[in-house]
N, C-alpha and C positions, 0 to 999 in steps of 0.2 A: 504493500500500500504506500504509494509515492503521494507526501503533500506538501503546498511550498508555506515557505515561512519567509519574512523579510532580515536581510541582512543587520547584522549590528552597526555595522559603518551606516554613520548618517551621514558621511560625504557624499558617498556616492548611491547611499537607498536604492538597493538593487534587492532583488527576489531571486532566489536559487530557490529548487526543486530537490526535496529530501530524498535520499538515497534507501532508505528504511523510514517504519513506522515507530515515531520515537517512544510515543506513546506503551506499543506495544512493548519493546526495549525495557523501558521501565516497568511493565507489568511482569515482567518476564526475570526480572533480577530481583525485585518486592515479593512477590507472591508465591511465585516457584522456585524462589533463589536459585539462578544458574547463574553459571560466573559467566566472567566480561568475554573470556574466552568463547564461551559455548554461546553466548546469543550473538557472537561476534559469526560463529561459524554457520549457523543460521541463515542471517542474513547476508552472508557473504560481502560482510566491509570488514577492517581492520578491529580490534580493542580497543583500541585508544581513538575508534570513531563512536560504539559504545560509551565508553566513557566520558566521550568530549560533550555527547545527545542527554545522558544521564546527568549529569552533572549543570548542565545549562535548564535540562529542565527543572531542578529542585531549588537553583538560585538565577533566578533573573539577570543578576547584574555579572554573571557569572562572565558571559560572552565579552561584553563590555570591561571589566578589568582585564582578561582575556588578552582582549586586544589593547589594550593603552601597556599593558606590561610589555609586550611582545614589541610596539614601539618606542618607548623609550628605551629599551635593551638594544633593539638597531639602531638607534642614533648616539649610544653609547659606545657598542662595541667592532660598527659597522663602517665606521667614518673616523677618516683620517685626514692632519694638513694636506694641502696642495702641495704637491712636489716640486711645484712655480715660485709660489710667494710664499707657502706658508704659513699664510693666514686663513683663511677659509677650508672649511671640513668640508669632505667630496668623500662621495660613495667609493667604498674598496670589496664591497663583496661581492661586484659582478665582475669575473672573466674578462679580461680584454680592455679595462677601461685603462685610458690615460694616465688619471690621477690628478687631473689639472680642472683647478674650478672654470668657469666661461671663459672668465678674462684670460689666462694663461694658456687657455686651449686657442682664442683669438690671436692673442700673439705668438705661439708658436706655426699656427698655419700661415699666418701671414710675412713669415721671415723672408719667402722666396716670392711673395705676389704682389706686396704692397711698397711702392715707394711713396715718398715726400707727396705726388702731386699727382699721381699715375697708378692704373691698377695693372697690373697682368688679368688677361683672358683665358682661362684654362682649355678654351678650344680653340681660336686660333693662333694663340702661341704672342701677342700683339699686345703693349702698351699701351694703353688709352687714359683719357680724362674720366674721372669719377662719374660725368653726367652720361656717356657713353653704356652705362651700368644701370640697369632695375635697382631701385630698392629692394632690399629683403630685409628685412627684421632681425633673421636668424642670421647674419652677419653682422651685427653691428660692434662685433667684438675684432672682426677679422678683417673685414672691407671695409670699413665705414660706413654700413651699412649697405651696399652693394653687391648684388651678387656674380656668381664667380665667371657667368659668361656674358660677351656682352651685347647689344641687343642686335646689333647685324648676324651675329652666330644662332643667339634664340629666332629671329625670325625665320631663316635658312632650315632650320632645323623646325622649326611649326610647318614651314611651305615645306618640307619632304615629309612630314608625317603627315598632312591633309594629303599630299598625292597618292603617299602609301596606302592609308585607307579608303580610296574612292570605291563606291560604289555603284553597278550598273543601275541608270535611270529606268522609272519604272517603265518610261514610256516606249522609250525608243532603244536603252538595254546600251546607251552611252554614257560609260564612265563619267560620275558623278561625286561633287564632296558629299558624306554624310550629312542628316542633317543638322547632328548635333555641333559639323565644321561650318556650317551657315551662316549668315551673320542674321545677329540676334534683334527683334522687335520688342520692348518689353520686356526685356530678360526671358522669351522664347524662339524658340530657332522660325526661321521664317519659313520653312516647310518640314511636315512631320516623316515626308517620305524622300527616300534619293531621288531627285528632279536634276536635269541639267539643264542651262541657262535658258538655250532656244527654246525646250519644251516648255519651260516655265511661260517663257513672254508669250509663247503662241498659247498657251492654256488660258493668259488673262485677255488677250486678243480675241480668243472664241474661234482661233485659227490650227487648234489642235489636229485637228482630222485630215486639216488642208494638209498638215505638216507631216505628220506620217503618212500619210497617201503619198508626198513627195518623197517618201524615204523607201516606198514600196511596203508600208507596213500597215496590217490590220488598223484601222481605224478601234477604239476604246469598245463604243459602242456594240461591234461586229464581235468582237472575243468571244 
């Protein structure tokens, strides 16, 4: 018997779906006394999921200390200086990390990209002025806020992925931008299906039929 319960984190008030009937759990260790073990093997989850279900249900608050203990023992035992400055605690319990708070992770990427007046483009290899660069947020440690390509290389690279994904129009079955690459009315794409240009104009012209008839193709209607 699976029922859900809500989370003790009131950050993120999320609902998870019980794994076992905790209910039952408890009736089963009070009434017929089996150990943690045997209603563990029952229900096929661990003891110490038993135990974690039993004990949450006999004290409310149980969850909740739970969790506040579990976090201040990670910001205790889990975080160490920067290996930059020095000052600032930075997670060391995940695999792979640097060890370097924002700032120090900033200026070490930026040792080879950034000069005085000028950024480096990480795709064409090119010097340019700050204005030459997007904003990003997530650089503002490393770029000056700027991000790492710049926009002659992002445009290039938007115009090869709209060609890459064209799609045949519904009409005439000639490669077409999707509509989602379309330019937008409203913050909606201006057609829901692949259309390409001529079909479009002839479609609001009322000149569709003429137009595949010149293409030697079934008329809409006739399908």
């Amino acid at each position: 018997m699976s029922t859900t319960f809500p989370s003790p984190s009131k950050r993120r008030n999320r609902v998870y779906e019980r794994k076992f009937d905790w209910d039952e759990a408890l009736r089963l260790r009070d009434e017929e006394g089996m150990t943690l073990k045997e209603i563990a093997h029952r229900f096929g989850v661990t003891d110490g999921a038993i135990d974690n279900a039993l004990q949450t249900l006999r004290d409310p608050t149980y969850a909740e200390r739970k969790l506040t203990y579990h976090r201040e023992w990670s910001r205790e035992n889990q975080r160490g200086p920067c290996r930059g400055c020095g000052e600032v605690l930075v997670w060391t319990n995940v695999p792979g990390r640097a060890g370097l708070c924002p700032r120090c992770t900033g200026a070490e990427r930026a040792k080879d990209g950034v000069r005085v007046d000028e950024l480096l483009c990480r795709k064409c290899g090119e010097w340019k002025d700050d204005d030459a660069f997007r904003l990003r947020p997530g650089e503002q440690y490393a770029r000056r806020g700027r991000g790492p390509h710049c926009r002659s290389c992002e445009n290039r690279a938007r115009q090869a992925y709209r060609e890459r994904t064209k799609e045949p129009c519904i009409h005439c079955g000639t490669l077409a931008y999707k509509p989602s690459e379309k330019k937008r009315s409203r913050g909606r794409p201006s057609s829901d299906v692949p259309r390409c240009r001529p079909c479009f104009q002839a479609l609001q012209g009322g000149r569709l039929d003429e137009r595949l008839a010149g293409l030697h193709l079934q008329p809409e209607g006739n399908r």
